[in-house]
TORVONU-133517 format. One record per atom (N, C-alpha, C, O, CB): x, y, z; residue in three letters; atom name. Coordinates in Angstrom, 2 decimals, decimal comma. Each point is the difference from the previous one (the first is absolute). Glycine has a CB too. Layout:
# residues N
+---------+---------+---------+------+------+
!      c1 !      c2 !      c3 ! rest ! atom !
+---------+---------+---------+------+------+
!       X !       Y !       Z !  ala !   CA !
...
+---------+---------+---------+------+------+
# end
This chain:
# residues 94
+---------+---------+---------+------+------+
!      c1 !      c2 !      c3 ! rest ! atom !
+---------+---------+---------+------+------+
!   60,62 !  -13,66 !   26,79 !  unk !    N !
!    1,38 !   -0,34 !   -0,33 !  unk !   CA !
!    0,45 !   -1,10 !    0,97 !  unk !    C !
!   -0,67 !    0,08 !    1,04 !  unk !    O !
!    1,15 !    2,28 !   -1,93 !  unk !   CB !
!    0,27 !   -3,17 !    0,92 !  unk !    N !
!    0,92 !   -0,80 !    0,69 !  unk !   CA !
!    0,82 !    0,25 !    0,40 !  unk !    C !
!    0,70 !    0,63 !   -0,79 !  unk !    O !
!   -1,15 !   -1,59 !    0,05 !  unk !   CB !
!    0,93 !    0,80 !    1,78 !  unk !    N !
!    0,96 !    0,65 !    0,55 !  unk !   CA !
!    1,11 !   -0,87 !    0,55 !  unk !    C !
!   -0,49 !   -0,71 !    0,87 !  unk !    O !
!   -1,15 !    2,37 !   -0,51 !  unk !   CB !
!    2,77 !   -1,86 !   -0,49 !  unk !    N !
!    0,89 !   -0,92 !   -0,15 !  unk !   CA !
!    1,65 !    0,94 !    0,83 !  unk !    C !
!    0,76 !    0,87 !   -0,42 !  unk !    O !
!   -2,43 !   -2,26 !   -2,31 !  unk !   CB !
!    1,58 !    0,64 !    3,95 !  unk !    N !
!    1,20 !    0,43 !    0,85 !  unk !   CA !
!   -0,44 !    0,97 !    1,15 !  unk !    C !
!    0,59 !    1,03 !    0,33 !  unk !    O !
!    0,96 !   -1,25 !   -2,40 !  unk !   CB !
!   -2,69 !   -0,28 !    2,64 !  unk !    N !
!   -0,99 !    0,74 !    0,98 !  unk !   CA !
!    0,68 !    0,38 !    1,42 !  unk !    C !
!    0,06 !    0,94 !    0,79 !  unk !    O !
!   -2,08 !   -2,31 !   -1,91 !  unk !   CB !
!    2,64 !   -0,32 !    0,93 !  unk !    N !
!    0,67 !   -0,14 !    1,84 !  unk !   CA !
!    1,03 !    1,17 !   -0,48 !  unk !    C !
!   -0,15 !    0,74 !    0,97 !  unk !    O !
!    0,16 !   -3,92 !    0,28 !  unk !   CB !
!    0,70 !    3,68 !   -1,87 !  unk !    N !
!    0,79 !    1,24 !    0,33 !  unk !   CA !
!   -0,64 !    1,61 !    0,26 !  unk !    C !
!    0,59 !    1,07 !    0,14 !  unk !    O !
!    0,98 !   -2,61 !   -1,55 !  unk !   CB !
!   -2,80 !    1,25 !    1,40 !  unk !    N !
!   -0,85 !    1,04 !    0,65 !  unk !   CA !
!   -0,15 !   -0,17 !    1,44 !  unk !    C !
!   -0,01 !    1,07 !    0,61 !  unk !    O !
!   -1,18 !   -0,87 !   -2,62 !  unk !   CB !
!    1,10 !   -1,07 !    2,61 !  unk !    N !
!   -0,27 !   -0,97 !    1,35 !  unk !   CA !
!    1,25 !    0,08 !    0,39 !  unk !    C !
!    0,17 !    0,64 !    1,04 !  unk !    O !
!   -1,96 !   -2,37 !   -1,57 !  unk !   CB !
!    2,78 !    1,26 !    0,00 !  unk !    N !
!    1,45 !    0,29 !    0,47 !  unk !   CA !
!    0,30 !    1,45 !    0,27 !  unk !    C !
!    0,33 !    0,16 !    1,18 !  unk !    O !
!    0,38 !   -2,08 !   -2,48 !  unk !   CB !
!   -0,72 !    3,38 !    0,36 !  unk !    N !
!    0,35 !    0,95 !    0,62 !  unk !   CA !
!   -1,13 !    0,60 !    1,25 !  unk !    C !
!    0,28 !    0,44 !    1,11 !  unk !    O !
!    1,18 !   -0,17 !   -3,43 !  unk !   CB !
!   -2,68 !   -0,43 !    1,73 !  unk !    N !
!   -1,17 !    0,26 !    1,34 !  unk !   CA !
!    0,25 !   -0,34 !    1,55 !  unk !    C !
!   -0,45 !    0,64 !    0,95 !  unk !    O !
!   -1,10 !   -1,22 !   -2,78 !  unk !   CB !
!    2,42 !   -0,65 !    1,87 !  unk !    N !
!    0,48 !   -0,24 !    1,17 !  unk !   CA !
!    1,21 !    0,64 !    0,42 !  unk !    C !
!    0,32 !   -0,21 !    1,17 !  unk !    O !
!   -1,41 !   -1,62 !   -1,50 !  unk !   CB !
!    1,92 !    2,64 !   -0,43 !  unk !    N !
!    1,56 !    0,63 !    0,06 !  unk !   CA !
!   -0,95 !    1,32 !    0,28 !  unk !    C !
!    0,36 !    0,64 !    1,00 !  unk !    O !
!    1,93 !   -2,03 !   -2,94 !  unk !   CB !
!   -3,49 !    1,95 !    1,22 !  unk !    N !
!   -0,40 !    1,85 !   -0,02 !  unk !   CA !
!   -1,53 !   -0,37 !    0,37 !  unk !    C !
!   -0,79 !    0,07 !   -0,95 !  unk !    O !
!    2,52 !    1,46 !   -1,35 !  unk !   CB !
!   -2,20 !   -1,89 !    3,47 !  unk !    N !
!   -1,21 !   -0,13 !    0,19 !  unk !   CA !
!   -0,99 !    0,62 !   -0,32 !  unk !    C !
!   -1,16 !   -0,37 !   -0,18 !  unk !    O !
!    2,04 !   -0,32 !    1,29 !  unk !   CB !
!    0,02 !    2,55 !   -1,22 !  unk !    N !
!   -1,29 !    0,96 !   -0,71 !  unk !   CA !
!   -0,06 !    0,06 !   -1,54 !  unk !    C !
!   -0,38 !    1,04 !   -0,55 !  unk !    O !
!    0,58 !    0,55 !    2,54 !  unk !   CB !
!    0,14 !   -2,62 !   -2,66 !  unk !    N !
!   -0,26 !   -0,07 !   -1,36 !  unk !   CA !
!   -0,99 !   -1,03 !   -0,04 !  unk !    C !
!   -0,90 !    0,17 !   -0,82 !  unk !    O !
!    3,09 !    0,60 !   -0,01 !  unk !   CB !
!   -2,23 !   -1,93 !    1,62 !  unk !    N !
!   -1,16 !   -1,08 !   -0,56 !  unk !   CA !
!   -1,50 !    0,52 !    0,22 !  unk !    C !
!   -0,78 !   -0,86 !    0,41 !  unk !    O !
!    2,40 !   -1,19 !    0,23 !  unk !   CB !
!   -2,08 !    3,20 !   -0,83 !  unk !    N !
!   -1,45 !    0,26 !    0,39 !  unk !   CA !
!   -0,14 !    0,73 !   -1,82 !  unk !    C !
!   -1,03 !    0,26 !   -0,62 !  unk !    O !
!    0,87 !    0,33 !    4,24 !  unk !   CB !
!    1,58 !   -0,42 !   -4,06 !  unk !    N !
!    0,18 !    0,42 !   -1,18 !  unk !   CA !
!    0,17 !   -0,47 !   -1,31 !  unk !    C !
!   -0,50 !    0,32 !   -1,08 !  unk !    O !
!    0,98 !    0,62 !    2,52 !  unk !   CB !
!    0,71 !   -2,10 !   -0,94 !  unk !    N !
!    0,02 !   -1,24 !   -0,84 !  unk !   CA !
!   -1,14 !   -1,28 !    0,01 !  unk !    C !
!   -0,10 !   -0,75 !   -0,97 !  unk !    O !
!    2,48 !    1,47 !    1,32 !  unk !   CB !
!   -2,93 !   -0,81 !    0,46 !  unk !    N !
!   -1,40 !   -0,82 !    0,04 !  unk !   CA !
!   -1,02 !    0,48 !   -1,02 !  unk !    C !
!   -0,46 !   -0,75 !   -0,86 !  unk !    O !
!    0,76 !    0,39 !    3,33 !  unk !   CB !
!   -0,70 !    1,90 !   -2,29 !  unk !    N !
!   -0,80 !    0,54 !   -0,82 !  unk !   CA !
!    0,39 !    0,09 !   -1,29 !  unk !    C !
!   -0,89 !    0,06 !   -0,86 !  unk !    O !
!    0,21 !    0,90 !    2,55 !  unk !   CB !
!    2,04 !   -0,93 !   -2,08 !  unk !    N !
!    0,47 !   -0,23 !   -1,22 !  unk !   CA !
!   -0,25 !   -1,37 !   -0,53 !  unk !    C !
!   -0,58 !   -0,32 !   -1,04 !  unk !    O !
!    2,14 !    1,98 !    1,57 !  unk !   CB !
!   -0,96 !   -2,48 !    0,45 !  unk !    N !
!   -0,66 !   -1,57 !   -0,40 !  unk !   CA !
!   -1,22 !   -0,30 !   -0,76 !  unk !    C !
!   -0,21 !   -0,36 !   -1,16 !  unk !    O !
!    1,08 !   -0,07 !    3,10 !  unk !   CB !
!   -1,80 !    0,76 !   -0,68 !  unk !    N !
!   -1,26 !   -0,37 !   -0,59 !  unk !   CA !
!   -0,80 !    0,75 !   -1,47 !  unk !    C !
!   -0,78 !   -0,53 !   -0,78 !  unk !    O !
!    0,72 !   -0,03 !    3,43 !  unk !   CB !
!    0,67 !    2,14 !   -2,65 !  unk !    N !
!   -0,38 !    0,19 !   -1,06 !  unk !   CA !
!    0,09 !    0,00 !   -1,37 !  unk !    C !
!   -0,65 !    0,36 !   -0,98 !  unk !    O !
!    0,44 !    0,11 !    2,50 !  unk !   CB !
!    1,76 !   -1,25 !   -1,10 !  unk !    N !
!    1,08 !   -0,20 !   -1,47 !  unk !   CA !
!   -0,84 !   -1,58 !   -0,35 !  unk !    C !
!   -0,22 !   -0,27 !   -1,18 !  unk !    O !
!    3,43 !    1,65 !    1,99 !  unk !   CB !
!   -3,56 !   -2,18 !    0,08 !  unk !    N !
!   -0,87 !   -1,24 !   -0,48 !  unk !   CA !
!   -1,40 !   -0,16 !   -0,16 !  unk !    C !
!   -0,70 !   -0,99 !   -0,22 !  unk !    O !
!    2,30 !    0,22 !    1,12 !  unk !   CB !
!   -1,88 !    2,20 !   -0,71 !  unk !    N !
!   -1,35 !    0,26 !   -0,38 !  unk !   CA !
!    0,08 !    0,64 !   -1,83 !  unk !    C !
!   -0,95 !   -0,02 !   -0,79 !  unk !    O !
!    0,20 !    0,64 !    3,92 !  unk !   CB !
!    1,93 !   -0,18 !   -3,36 !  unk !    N !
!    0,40 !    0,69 !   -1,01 !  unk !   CA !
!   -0,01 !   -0,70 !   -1,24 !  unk !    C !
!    0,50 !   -1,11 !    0,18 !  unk !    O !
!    0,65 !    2,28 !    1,32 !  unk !   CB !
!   -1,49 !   -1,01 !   -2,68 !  unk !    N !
!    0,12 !   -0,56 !   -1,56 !  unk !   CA !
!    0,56 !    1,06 !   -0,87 !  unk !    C !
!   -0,44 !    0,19 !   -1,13 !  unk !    O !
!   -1,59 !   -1,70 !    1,32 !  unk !   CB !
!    2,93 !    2,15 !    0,29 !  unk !    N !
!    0,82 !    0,86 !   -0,97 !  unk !   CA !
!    0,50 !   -0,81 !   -1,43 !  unk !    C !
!    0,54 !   -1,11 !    0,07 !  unk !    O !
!    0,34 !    2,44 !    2,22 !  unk !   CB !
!   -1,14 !   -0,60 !   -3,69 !  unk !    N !
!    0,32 !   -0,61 !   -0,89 !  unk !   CA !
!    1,08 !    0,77 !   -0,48 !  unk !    C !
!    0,81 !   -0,59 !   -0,72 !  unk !    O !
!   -2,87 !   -0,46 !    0,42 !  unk !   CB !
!    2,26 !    2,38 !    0,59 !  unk !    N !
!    1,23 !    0,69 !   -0,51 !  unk !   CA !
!    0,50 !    1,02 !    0,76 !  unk !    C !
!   -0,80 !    0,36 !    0,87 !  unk !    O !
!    0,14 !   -0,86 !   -2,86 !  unk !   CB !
!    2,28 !    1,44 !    1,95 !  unk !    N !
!    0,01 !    0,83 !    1,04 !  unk !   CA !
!   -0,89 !    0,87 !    0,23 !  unk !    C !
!   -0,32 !    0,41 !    1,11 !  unk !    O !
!    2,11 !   -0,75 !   -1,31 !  unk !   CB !
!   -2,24 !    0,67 !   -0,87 !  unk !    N !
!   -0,92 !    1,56 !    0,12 !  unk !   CA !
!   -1,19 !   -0,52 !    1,59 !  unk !    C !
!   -0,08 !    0,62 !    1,06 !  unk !    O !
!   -0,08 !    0,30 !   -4,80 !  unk !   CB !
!   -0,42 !   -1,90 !    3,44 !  unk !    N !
!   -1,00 !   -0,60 !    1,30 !  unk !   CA !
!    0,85 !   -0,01 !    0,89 !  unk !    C !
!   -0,58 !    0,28 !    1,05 !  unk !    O !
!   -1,00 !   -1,77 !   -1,99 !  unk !   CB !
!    2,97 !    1,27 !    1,18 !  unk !    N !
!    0,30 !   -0,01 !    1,49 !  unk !   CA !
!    0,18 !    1,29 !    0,18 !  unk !    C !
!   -0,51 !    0,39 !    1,05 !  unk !    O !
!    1,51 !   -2,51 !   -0,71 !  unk !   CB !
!   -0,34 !    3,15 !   -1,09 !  unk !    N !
!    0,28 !    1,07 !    0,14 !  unk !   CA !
!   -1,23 !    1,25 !    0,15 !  unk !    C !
!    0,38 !    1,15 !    0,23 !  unk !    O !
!    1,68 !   -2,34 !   -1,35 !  unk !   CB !
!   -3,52 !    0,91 !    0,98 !  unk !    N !
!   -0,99 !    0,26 !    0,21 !  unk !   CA !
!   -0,81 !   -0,27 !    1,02 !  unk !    C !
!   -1,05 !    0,60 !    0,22 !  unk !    O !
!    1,55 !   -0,52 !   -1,94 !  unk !   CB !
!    0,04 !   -1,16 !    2,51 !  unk !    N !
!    0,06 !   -0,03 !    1,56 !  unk !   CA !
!    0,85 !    0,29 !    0,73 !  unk !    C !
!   -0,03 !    0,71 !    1,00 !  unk !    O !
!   -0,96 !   -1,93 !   -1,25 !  unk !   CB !
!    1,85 !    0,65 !   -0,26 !  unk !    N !
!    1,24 !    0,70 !    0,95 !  unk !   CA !
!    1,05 !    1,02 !   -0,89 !  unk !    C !
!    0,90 !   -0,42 !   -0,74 !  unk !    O !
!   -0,90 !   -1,97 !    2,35 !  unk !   CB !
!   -0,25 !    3,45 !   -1,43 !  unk !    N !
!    0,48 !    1,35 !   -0,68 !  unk !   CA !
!    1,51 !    0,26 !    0,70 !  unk !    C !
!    0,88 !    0,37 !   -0,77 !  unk !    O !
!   -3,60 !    0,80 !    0,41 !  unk !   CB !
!    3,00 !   -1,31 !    1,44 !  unk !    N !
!    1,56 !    0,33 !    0,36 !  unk !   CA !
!    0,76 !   -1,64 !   -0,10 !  unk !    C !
!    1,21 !   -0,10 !    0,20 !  unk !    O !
!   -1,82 !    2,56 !    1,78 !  unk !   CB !
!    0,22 !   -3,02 !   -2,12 !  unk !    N !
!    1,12 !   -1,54 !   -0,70 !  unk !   CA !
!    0,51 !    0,70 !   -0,79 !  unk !    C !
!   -0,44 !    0,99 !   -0,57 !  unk !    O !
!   -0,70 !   -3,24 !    0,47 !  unk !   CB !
!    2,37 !    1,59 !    0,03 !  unk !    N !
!    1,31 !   -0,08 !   -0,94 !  unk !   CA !
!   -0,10 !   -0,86 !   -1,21 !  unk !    C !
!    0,08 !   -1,19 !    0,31 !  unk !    O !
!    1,22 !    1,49 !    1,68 !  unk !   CB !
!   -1,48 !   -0,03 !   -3,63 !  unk !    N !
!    0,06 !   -1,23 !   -0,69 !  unk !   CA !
!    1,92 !    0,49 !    0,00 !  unk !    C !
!    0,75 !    0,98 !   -0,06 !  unk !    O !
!   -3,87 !   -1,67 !   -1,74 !  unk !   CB !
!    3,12 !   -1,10 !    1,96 !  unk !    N !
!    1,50 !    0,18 !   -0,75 !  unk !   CA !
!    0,01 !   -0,88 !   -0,71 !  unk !    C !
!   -0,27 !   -1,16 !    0,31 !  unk !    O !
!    1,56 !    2,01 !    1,13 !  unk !   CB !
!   -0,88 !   -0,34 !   -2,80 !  unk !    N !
!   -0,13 !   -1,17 !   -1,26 !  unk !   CA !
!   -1,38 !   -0,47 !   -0,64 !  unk !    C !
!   -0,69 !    0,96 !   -0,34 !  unk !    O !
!    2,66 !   -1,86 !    1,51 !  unk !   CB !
!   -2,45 !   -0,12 !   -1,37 !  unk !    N !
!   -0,94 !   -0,51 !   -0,59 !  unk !   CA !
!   -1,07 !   -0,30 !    0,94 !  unk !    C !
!   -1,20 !    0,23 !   -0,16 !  unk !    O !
!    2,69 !   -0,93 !   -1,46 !  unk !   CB !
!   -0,61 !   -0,13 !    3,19 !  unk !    N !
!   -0,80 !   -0,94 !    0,40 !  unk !   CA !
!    0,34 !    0,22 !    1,62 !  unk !    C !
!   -0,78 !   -0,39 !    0,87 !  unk !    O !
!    0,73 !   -1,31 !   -3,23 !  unk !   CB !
!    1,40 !    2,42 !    2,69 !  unk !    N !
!    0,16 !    0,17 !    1,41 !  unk !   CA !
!   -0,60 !    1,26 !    0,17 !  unk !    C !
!   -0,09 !    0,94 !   -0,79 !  unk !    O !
!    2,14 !   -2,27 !    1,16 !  unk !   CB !
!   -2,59 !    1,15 !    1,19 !  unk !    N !
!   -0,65 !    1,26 !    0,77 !  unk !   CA !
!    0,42 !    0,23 !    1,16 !  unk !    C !
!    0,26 !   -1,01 !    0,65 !  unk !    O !
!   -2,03 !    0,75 !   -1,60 !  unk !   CB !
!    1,94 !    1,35 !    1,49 !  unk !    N !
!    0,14 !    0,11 !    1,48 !  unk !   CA !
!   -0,86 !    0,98 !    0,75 !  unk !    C !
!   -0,21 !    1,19 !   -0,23 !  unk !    O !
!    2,42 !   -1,83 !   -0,22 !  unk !   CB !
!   -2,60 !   -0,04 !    1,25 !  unk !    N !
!   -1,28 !    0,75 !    0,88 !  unk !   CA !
!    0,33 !    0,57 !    0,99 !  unk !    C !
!    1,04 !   -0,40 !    0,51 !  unk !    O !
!   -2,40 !   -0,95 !   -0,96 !  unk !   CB !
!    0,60 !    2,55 !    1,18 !  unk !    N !
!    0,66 !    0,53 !    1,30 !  unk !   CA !
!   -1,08 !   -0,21 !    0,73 !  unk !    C !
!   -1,15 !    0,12 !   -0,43 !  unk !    O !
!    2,81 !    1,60 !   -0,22 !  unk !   CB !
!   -1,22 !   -2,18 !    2,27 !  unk !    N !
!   -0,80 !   -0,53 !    0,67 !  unk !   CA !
!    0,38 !    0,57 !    1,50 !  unk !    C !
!    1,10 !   -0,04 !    0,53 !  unk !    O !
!   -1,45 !   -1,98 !   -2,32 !  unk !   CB !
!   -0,60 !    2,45 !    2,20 !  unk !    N !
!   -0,16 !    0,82 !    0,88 !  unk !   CA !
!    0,56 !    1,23 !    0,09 !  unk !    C !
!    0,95 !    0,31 !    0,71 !  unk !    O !
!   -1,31 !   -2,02 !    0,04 !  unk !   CB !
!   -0,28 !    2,43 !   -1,53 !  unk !    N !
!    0,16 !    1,35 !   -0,42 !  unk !   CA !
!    1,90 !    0,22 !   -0,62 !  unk !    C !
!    0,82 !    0,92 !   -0,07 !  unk !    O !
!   -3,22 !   -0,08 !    2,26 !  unk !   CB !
!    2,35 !   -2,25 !   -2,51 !  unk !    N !
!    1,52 !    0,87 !   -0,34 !  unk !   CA !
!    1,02 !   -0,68 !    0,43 !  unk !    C !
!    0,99 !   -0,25 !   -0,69 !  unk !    O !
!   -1,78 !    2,38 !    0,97 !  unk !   CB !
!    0,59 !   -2,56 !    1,17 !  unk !    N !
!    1,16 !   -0,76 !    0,76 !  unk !   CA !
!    0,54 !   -0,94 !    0,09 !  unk !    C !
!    0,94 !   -0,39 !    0,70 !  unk !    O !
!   -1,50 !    1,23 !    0,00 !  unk !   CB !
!   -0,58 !   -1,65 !   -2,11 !  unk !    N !
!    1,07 !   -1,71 !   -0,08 !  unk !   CA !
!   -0,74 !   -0,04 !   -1,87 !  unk !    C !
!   -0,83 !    0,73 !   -0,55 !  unk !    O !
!    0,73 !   -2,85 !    4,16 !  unk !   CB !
!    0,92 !    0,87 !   -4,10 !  unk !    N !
!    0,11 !    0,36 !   -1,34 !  unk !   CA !
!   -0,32 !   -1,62 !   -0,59 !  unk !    C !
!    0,51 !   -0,96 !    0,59 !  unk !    O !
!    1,43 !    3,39 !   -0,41 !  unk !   CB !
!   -2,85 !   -2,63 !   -1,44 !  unk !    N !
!   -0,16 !   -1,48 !   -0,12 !  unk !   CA !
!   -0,11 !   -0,22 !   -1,27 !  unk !    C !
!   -0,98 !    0,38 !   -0,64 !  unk !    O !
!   -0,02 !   -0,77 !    2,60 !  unk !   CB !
!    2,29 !   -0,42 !   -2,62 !  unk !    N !
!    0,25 !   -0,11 !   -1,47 !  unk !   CA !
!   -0,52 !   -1,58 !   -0,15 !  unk !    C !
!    0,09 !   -1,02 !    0,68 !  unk !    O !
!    2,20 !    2,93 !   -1,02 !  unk !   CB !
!   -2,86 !   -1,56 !   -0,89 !  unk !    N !
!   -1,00 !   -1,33 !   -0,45 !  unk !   CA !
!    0,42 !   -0,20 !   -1,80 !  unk !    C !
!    0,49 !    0,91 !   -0,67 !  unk !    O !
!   -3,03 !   -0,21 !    2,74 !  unk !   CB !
!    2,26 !   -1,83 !   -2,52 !  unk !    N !
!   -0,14 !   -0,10 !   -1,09 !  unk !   CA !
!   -1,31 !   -0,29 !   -0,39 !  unk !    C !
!   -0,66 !   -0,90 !    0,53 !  unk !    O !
!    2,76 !    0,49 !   -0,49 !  unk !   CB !
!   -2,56 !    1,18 !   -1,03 !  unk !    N !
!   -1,57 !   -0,21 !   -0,59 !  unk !   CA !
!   -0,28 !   -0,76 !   -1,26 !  unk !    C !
!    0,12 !    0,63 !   -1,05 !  unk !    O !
!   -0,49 !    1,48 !    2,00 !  unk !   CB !
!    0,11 !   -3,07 !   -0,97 !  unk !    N !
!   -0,30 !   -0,92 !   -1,38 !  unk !   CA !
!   -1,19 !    0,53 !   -0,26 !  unk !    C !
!   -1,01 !   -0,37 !    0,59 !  unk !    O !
!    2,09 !   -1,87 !   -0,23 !  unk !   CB !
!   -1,08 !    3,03 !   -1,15 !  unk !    N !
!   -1,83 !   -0,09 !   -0,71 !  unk !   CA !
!   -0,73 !   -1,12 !   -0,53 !  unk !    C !
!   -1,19 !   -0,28 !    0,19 !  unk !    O !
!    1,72 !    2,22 !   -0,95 !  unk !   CB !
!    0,57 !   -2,75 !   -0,13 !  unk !    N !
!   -1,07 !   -0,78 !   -0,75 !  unk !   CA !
!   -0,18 !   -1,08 !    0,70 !  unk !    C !
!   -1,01 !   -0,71 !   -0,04 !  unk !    O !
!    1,46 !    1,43 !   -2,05 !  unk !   CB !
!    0,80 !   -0,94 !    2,94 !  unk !    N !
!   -0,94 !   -1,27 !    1,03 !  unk !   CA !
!   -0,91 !    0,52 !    1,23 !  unk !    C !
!   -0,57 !   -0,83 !    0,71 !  unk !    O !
!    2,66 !   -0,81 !   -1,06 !  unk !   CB !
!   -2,24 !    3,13 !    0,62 !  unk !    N !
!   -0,49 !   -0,01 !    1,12 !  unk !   CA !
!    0,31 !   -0,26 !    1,29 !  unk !    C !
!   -0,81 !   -0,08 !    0,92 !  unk !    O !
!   -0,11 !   -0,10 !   -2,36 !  unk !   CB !
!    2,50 !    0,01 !    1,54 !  unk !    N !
!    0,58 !    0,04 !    1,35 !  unk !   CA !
!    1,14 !    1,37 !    0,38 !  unk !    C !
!    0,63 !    0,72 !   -0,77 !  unk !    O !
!   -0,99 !   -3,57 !    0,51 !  unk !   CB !
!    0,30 !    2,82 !    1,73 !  unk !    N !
!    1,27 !    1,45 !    0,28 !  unk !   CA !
!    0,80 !   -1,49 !    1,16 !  unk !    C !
!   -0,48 !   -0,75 !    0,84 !  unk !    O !
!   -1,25 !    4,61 !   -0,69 !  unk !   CB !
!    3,04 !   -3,68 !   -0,70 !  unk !    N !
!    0,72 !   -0,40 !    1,11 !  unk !   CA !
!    0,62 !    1,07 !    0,50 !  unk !    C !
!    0,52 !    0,92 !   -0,64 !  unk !    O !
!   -0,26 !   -3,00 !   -0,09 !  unk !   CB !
!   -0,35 !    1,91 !    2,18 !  unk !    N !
!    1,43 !    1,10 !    0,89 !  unk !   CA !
!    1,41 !   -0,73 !    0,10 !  unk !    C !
!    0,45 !   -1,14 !    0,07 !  unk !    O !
!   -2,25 !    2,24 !    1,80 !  unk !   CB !
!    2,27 !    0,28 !   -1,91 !  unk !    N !
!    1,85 !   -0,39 !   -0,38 !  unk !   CA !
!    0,33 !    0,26 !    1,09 !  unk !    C !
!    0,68 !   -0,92 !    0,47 !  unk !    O !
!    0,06 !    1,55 !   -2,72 !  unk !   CB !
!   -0,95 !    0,61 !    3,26 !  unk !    N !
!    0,60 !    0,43 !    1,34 !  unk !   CA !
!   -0,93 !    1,24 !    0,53 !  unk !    C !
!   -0,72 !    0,73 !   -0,69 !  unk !    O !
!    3,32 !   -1,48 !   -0,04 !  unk !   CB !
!   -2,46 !    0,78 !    1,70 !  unk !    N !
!   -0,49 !    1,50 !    0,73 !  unk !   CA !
!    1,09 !    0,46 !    0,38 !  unk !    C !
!    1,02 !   -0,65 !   -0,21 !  unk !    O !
!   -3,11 !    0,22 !    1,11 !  unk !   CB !
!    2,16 !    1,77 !   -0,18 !  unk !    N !
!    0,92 !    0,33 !    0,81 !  unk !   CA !
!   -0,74 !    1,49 !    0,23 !  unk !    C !
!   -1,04 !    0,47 !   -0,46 !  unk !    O !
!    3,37 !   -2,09 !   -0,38 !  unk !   CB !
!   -1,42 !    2,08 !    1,66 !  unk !    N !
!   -0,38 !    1,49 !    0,53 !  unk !   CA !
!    0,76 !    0,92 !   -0,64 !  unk !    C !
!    1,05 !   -0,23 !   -0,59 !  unk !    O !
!   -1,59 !   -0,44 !    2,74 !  unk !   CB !
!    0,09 !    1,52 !   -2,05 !  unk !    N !
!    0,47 !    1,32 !   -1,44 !  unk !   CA !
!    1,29 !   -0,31 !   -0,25 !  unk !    C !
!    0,51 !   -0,57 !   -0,96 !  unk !    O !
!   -1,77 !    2,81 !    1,60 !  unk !   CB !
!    1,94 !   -1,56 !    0,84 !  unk !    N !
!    1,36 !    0,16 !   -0,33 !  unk !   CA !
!    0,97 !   -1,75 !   -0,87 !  unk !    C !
!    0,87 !   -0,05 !   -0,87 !  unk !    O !
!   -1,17 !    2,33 !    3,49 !  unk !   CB !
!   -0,44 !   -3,46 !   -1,79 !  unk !    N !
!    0,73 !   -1,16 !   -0,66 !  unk !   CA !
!   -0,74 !    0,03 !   -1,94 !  unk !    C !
!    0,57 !   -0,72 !   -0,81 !  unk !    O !
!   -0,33 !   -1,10 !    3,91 !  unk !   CB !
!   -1,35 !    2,62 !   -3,53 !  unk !    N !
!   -0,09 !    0,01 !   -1,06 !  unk !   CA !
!    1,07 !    0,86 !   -0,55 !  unk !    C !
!    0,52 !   -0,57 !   -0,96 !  unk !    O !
!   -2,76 !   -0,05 !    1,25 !  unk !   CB !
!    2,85 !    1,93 !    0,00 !  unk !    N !
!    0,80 !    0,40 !   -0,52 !  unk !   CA !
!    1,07 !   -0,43 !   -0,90 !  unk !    C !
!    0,44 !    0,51 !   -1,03 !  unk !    O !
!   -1,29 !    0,28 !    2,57 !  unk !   CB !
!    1,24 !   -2,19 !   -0,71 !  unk !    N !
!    0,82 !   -0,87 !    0,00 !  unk !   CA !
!   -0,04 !   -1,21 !   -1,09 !  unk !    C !
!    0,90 !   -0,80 !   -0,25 !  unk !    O !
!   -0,94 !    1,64 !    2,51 !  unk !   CB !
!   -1,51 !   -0,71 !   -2,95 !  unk !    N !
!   -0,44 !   -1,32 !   -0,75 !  unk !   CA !
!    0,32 !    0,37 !   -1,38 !  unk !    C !
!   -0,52 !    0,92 !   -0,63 !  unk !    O !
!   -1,46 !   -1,76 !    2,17 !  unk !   CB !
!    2,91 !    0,02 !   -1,96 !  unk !    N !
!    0,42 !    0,27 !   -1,72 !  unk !   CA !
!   -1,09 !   -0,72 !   -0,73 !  unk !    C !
!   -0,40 !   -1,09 !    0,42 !  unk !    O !
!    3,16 !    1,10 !   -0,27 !  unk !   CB !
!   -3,38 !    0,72 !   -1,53 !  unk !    N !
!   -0,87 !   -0,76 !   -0,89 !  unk !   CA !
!    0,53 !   -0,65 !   -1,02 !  unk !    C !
!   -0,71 !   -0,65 !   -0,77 !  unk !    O !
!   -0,73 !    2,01 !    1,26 !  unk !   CB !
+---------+---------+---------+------+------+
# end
């Protein structure tokens, strides 16, 4: 997959240092990734959130920070919209 809006992974990693050993590994394996539909992401990653068609939100580091993406299937790219940590997800209207 492609991944489009990276530096805001790099941006919170530097605000929660114990998430980038988390969000890195997400990196690399989301661009190692060729998901063609949800069921494939949701078959790797089983506790993501679909919301809607095409948004997901992932939990990253067991829980304690939160990372909403949009998933294009047919082009094969996920852009990120924001991270935040649980409680500022509480806060995120869809």
């Amino acid at each position: 997959m492609r991944l489009v809006g990276a530096i805001l992974l790099v941006e919170f990693a530097e605000q929660h240092p114990d998430a980038a050993p988390d969000l890195e590994a997400w990196r690399v394996e989301v661009q190692a990734s060729n998901w063609s539909n949800p069921h494939e992401l949701k078959a790797r990653y089983p506790k993501a959130t679909l919301i809607g068609g095409r948004d997901v939100v992932f939990n990253i580091r067991h829980n304690r920070f939160r990372l909403h993406v949009t998933v294009d299937y047919s082009s094969g790219s996920v852009v990120v919209r924001r991270v935040g940590t649980h409680a500022e997800y509480d806060r995120w209207i869809f």
